[in-house]
FINUSE-386437 format. One record per residue: residue in one letter; x, y, z of N, C-alpha, C in turn. Coordinates in steps of 0.2 Angstrom, whole numbers, plus 2048, in hexadecimal, padded with zeros to 3 digits. Example, Ala and Ser with C-alpha at 12.3 -4.5 7.8 and 13.67 -1.06 7.14 Angstrom:
BEGIN
A8427E482783E7EA8278427F0827;S8407F58238447FB824840800827;
***
This chain:
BEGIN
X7538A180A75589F81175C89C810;X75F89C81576689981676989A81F;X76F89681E77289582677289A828;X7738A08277738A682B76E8A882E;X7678A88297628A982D75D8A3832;X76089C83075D89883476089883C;X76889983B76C89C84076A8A2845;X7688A68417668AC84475F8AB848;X75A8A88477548A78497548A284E;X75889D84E75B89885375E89B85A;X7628A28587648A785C7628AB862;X75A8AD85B7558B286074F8AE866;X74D8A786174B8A286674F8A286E;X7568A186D75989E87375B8A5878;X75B8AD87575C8B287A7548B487A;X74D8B38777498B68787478BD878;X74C8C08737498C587274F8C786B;X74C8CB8687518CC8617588D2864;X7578D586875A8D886A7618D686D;X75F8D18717658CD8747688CA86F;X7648C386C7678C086676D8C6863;X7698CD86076D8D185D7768D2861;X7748D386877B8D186B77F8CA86A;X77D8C586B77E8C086A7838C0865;X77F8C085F7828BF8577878C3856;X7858CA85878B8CE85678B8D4851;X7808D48507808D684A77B8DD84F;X7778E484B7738E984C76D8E484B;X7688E784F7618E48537608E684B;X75F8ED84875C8EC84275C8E783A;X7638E783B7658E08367628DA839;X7628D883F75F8D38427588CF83F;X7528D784274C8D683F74A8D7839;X74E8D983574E8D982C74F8D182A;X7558D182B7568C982C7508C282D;X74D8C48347478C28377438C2831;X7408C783073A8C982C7398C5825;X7418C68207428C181B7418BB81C;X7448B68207428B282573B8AE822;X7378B482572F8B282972B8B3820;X72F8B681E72C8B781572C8B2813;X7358AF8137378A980E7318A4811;X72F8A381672C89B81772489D81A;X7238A381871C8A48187178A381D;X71C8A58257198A482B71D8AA830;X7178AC83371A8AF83A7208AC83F;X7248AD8407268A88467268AB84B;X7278B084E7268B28557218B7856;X71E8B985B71A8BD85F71F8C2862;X71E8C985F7238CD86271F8D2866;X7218D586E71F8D68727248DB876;X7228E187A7278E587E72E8E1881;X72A8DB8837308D68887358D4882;X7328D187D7388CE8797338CA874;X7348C28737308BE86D72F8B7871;X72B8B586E7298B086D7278AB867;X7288A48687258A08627208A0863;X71D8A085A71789E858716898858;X71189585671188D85671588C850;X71589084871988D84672088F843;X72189584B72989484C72B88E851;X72688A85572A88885A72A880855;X72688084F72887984B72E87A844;X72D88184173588283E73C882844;X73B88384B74188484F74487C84D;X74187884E74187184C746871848;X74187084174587083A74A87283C;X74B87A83D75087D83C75887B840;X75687984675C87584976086E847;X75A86D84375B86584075F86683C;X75D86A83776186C83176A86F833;X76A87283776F87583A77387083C;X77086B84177586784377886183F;X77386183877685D83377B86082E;X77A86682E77F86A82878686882C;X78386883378C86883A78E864838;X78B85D83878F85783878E854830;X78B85882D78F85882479585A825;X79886082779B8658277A485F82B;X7A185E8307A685A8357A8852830;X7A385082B7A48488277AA84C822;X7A78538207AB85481A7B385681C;X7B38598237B98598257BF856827;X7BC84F8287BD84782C7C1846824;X7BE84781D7BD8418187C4847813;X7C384D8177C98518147D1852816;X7D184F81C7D884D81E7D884681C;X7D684081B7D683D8197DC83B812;X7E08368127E483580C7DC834807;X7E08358007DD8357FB7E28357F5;X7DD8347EE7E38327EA7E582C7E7;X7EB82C7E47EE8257E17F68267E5;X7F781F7E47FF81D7E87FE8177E5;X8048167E08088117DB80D80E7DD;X80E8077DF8168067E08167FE7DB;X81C7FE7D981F7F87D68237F27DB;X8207ED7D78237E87DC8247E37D5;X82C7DE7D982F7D97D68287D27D7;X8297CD7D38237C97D38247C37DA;X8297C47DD8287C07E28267C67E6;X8267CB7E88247CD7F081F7D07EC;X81D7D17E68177D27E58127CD7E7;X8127C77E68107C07E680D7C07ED;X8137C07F18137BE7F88137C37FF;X8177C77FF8157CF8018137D47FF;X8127D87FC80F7DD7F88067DD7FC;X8037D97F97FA7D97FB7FA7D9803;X7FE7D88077FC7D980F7FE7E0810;X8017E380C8037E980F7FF7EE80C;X7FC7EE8077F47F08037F07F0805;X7EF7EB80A7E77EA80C7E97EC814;X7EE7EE8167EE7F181D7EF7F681C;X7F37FA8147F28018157E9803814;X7E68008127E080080E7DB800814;X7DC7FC81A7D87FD8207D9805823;X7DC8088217DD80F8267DD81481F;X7DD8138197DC8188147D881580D;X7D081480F7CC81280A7CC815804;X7CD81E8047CC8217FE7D48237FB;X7D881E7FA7DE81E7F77DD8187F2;X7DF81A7EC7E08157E77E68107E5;X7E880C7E57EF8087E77F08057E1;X7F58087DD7F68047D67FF7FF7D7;X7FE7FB7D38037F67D58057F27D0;X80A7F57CD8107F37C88147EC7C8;X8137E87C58187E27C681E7E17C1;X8237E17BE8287DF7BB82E7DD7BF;X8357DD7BA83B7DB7BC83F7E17C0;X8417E27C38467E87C78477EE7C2;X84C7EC7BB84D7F07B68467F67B4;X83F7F27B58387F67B28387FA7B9;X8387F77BE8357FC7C38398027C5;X83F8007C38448067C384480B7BF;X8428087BA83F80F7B38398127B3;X83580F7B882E8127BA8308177BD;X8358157C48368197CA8398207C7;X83D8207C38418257C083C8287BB;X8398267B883482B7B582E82C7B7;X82F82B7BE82882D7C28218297C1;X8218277C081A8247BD81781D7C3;X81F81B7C881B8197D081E81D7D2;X81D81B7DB81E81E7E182481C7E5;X8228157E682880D7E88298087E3;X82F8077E58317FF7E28347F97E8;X8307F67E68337EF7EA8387EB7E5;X83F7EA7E58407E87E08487E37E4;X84C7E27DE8537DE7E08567E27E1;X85A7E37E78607E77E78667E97E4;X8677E27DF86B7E57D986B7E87D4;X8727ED7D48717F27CE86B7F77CE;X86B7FB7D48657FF7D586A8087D2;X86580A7CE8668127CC86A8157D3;X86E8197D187181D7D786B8257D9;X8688237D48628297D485B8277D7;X85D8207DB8578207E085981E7E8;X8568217EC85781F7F28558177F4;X8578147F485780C7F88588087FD;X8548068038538058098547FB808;X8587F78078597F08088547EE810;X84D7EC80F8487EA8118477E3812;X84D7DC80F84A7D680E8507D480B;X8527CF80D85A7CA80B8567C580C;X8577BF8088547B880585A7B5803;X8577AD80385D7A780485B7A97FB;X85F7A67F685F7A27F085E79C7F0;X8597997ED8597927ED85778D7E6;X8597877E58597837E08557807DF;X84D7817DB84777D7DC84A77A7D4;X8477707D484676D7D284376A7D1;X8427637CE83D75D7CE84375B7D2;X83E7557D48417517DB84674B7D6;X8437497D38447437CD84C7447C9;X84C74B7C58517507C285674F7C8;X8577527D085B7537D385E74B7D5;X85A7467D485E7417D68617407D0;X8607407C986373D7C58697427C3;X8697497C687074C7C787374D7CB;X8717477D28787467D787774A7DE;X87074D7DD8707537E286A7527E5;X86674C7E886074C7EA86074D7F1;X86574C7F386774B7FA86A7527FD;X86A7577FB86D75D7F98677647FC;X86776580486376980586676F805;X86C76F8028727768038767747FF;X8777777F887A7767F387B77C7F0;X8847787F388A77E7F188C7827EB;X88C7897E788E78A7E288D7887DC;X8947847DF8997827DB89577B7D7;X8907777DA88E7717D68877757D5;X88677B7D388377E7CE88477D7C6;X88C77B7C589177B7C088E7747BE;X88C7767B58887707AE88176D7B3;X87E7717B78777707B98737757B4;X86D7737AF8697797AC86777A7B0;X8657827AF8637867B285E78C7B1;X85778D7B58537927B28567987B8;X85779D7B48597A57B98567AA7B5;X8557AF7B78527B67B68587B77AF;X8557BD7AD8597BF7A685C7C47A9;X8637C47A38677CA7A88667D17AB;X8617D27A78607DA7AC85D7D97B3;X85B7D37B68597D17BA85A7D37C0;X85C7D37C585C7D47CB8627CE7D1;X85C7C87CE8607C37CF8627C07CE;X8607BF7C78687BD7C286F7C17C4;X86F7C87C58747CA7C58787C97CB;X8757C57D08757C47D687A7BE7D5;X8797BB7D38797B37D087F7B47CD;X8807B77C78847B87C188D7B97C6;X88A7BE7CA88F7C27CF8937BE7D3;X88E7B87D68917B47DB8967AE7D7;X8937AD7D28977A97CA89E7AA7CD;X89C7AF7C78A37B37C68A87B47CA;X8A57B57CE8AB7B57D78AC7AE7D9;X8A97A97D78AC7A37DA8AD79D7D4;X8AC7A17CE8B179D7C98AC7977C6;X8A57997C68A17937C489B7957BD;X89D7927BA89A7937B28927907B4;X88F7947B28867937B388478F7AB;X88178D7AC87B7897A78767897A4;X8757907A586E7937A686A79179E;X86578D79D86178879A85D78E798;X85879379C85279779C85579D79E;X8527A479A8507A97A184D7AA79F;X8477AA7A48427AB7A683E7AD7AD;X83C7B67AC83B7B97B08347B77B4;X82F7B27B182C7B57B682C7AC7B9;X8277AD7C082A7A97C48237A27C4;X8207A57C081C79E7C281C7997BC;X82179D7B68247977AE82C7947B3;X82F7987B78347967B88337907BE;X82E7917C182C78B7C78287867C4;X8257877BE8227837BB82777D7B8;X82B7817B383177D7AF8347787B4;X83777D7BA83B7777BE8377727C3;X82F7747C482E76D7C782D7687C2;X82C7667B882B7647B68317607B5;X8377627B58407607B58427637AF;X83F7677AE84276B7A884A76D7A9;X84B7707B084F7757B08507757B8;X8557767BB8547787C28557827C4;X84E7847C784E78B7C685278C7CC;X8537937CC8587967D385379D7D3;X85079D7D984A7A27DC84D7A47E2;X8497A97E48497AB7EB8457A57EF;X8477A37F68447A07F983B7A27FB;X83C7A87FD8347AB7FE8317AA7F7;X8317A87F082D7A77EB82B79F7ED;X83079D7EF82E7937F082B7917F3;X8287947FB82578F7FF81F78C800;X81A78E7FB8167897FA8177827F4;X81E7837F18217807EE8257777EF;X82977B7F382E7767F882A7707FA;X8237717FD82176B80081E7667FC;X81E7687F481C7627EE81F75E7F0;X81D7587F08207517EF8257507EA;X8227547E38297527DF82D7597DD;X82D75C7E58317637E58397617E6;X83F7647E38447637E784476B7E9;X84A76B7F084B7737F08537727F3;X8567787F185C7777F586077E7F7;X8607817FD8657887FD86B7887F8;X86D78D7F787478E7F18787937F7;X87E78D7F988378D7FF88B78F7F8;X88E78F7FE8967917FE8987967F7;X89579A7F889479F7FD88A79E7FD;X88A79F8028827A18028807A87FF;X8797A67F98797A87F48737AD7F8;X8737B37F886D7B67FB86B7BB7F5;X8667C17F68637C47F18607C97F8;X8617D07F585F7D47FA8577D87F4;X8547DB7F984E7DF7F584D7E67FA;X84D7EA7F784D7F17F98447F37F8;X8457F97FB83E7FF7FC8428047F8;X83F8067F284480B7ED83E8117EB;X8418167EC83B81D7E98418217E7;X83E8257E38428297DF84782F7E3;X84D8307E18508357E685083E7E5;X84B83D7E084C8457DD8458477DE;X83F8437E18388457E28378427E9;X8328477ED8328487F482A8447F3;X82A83C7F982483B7FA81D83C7FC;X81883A7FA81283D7FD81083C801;X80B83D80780C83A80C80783380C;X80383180A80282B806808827806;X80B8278028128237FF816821805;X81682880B81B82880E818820813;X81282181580E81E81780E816817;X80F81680F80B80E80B81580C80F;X81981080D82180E80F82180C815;X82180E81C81E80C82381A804821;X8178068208138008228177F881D;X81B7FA81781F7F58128247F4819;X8277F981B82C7F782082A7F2827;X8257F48288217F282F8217E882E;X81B7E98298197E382781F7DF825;X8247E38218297DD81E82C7D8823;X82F7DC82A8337D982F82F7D3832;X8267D18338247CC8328247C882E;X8247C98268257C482082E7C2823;X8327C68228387C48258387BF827;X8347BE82F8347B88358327B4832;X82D7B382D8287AD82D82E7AB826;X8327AE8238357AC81E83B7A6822;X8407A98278427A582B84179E82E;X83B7A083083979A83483779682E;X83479682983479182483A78E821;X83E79482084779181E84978B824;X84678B82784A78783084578082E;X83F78382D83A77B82C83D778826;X83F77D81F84377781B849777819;X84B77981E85377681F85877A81A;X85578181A85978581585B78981A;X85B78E82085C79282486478F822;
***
């Protein structure tokens, strides 16, 4: 037994006679009733009363007609889930992210791409800008969320996100060097402050190092130390006063024994790109998950703002 011949019997019921059915389907009256007959063998009953006018069901063709439709219209809409589930993304899609907008952005944009594509796998890389670079070029992710500096000229790079630089400290520490009152603190009185910053291949060190340099101020770098929750940790203890992006701080800022302060003259910013490789064409997943990092960021953007403005960093 099989679909063709529950098809064909479902066929002859509906014109009432094998003859018609035969035009119907498209097939000779004699293939038809051969067909039939196999049919009436496999399931070891009569199904129709055949007569000069045409057929009829037997009683237990008119309880197989049942089955047989039921079946049919389930194989359909088997057919229709499997269809539905085959344009569907599927797969893996890997992107690398620096540890702040891993932290802070990265999971909102995973869990929205994740509402509109359940059967995609979502792997997510965390290091310093230098590691996700070297992923990105040996293929092994998709995206990088990273620092804008010193990016390979062999990947394409989309600047998504520009951030204050800020001076987290102990509150205790900044008054005993002269800076507690200091919601914007200049450069230049960065000069014999210790200091916790990213290590030089860093992103934001480099940031830092560059703006030094241009304006003639010797750093004191005490620590470097990449990742962000030893370097938030040191400086709310007075170990050291770290220099972070603002979006890593603000559930920070508001300790009681938090100091915080923008890094002015020049105003020290850090940019972060959507970086993918420039010699590999995306999939459409990837293209996808990018949309949505773009989408979503321009919100974090605002809500980054409006906080600078509440603590008096803007």
């Amino acid at each position: 037994m099989n679909e063709k011949q529950l098809q064909q019997f479902v066929r002859i019921t509906e014109a009432g006679s094998i003859s018609g059915a035969a035009a119907m389907i498209g097939i000779d009256q004699p293939s038809l009733s051969r067909n039939l007959r196999a049919l009436e063998q496999n399931i070891g009953a009569q199904l129709f009363y055949r007569n000069g006018r045409g057929v009829r069901l037997t009683s237990s063709g008119e309880e197989f007609l049942g089955i047989a439709r039921d079946f049919l219209d389930e194989l359909d809409r088997l057919r229709s889930r499997v269809n539905v589930a085959s344009k569907e993304l599927q797969g893996t899609i890997s992107i690398g992210a620096v540890q702040f907008l891993g932290e802070n952005f990265v999971p909102q944009c995973l869990a929205r791409f994740k509402e509109k594509h359940k059967n995609v796998t979502l792997q997510v890389t965390g290091g310093g800008s230098g590691i996700i670079q070297e992923m990105l070029l040996s293929g092994r992710i998709d995206l990088g969320l990273l620092y804008d500096a010193g990016l390979s000229s062999e990947l394409l790079a989309e600047v998504v996100l520009t951030d204050r630089v800020v001076l987290l400290g102990n509150a205790e520490a900044a008054r005993a060097h002269g800076i507690a009152d200091c919601g914007r603190i200049p450069l230049s009185r960065l000069h014999g402050l210790p200091l916790i910053s990213a290590s030089r291949a860093h992103g934001l060190r480099r940031a830092l190092d560059a703006a030094a340099r241009r304006h003639g101020t010797a750093l004191n770098v005490v620590y470097e130390i990449d990742s962000l929750v030893t370097a938030r940790t040191l400086a709310l203890k007075g170990e050291a006063f770290a220099v972070l992006p603002f979006g890593s701080l603000t559930n920070y800022l508001t300790l009681p024994d938090a100091f915080g302060a923008a890094i002015v003259e020049p105003d020290l910013t850090v940019s972060f790109s959507l970086v993918s490789p420039r010699n590999r064409q995306l999939e459409k997943g990837a293209l996808e998950l990018a949309t949505i990092i773009r989408r979503q960021i321009q919100t974090y953007r605002r809500d980054l703002d409006t906080l600078m403005r509440t603590h008096g960093i803007a």
